[in-house]
C-alpha positions in Angstrom: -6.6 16.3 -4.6 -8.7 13.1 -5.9 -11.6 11.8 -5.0 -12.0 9.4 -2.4 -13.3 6.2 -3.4 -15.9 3.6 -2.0 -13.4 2.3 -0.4 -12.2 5.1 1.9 -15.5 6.6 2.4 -16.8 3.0 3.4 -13.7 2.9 6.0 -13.8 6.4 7.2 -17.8 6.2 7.7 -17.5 2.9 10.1 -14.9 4.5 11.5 -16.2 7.7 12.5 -19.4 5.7 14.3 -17.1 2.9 16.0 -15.3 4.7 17.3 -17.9 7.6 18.8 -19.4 5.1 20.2 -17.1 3.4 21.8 -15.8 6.7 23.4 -19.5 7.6 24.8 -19.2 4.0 26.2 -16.2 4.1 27.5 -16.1 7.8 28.5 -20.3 7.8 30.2 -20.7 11.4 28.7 -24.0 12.6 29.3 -23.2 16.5 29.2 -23.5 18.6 25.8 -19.5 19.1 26.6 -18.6 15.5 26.6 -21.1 14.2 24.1 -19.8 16.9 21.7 -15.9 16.1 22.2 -16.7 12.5 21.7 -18.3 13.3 18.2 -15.5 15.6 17.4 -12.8 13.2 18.6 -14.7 10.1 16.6 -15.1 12.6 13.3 -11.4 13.5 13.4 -10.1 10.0 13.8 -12.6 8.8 10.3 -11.5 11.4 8.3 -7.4 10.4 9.2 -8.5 6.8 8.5 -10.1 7.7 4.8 -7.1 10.4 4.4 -4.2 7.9 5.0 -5.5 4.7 3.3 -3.8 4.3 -0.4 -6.0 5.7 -3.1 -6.2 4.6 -6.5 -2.9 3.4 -8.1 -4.2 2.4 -11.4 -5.5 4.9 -14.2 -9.3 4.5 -14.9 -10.5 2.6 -17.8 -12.8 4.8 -20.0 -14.7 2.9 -23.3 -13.6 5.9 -25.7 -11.3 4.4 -28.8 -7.7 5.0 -28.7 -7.0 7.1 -31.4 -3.6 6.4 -33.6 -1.1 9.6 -34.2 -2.2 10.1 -37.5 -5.7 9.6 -37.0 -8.0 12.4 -37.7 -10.4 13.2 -35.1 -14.1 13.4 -36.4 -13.7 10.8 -39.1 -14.8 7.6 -37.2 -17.3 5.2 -38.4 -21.1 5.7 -36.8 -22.9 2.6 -35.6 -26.7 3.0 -35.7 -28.3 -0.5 -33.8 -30.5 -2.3 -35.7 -34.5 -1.8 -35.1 -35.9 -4.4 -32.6 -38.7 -6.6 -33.7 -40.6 -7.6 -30.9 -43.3 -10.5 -30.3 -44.9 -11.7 -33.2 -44.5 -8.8 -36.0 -43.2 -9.7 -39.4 -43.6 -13.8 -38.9 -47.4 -13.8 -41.0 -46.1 -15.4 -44.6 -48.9 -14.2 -46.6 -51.7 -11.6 -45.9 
């Protein structure tokens, strides 16, 4: 099973509070009983709303080089960045 994404959990979440509230509302629960199936009932219905929307349909881009078919693994070139010079060192001309 995948992951859900933002997406789903964002739709599930408001879900799941919409609609418990609106069945206290509509319902007037006030008993442990009632106040409990509403919460249950508003959970269930969130978590069929994340489960049914469509998930991802694309694959996920990653930044790791393609590698070619003859390519051996290992031998890539390193890059090591280039030291930072910060404020005003190395700008005297002269001592």
């Amino acid at each position: 099973m995948q992951r859900p994404n933002a997406a789903q959990l964002t739709y599930g979440s408001a879900t799941v509070v919409l609609a418990t509230v609106a069945l206290l509302l509509l319902s007037g629960a006030t008993a442990l009983p009632g106040v409990a199936a509403s919460c249950a009932a508003g959970l269930l219905l969130g978590v069929l709303v994340a489960v049914t929307m469509p998930g991802r349909t694309g694959s996920v881009k990653t930044s790791a080089p393609v590698r070619s078919a003859g390519e051996v693994p290992g031998k890539e070139e390193i890059r090591v960045p280039a030291p930072r010079v910060g404020g005003r060192t190395g700008t005297r001309i002269g001592s």
